[in-house]
N, C-alpha and C positions, 0 to 999 in steps of 0.2 A: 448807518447799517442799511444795506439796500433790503426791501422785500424778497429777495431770492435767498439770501443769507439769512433774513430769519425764519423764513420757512425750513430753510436746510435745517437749521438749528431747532426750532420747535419737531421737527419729528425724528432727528438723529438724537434728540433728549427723548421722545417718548411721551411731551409737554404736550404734543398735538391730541393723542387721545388722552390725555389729564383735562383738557379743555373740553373733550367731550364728553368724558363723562361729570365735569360740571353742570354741562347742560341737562345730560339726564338727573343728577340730583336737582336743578332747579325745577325740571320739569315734575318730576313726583314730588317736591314740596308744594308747587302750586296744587296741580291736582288733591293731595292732599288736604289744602286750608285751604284755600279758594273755593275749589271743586267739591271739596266732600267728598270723594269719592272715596269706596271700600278698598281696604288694602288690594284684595286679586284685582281688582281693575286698575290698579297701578302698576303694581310688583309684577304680577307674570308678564305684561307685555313687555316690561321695560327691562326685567331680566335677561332675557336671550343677547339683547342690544348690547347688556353693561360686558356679562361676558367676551361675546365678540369685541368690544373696543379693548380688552385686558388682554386676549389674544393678539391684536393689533402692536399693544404697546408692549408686550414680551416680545413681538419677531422686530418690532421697531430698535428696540434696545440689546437687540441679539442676546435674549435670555434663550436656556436651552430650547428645542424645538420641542420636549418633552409638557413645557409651561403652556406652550401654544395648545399646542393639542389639549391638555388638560382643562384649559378654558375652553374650546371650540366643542369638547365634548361636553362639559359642564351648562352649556345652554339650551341641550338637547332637551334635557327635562323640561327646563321652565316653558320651553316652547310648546311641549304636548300637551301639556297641564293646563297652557293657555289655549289652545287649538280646543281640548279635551272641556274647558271651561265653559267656551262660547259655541260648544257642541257643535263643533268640524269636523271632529273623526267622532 
């Protein structure tokens, strides 16, 4: 199988954001136990992100455009929360 065929196929599956958001759970398990670090210093940053890749893999997988949106707006929060955290706005 050539490299062009599996990439077709990891994002016409949807597999391509499934692999990223692996990396964002590796990434907050490290932070986590490694890092110690407190939950918001994990969750709110990495929230926005996980949303948008779920956005990603609804318009990837041709779920309704109603999923998309619902995720792209669902990150809105986490994002002010975290902006509102580390006192930006």
């Amino acid at each position: 199988m050539s490299l062009h065929a599996i990439g077709a196929t990891l994002f016409a599956s949807g597999r391509a954001a499934d692999i990223v958001l692996g990396v964002f759970l590796v990434e907050a398990i490290y932070l986590f136990a490694v890092r110690h670090r407190p939950a918001p210093d994990v969750l709110l940053p990495l929230a926005p992100g996980v949303f948008f890749v779920l956005a990603l893999r609804a318009a990837l997988t041709q779920e309704k455009w109603e999923w998309v949106a619902i995720f792209v707006a669902a990150s809105l929060p986490f994002h002010l929360a975290d902006l509102r955290r580390r006192r930006l706005i």
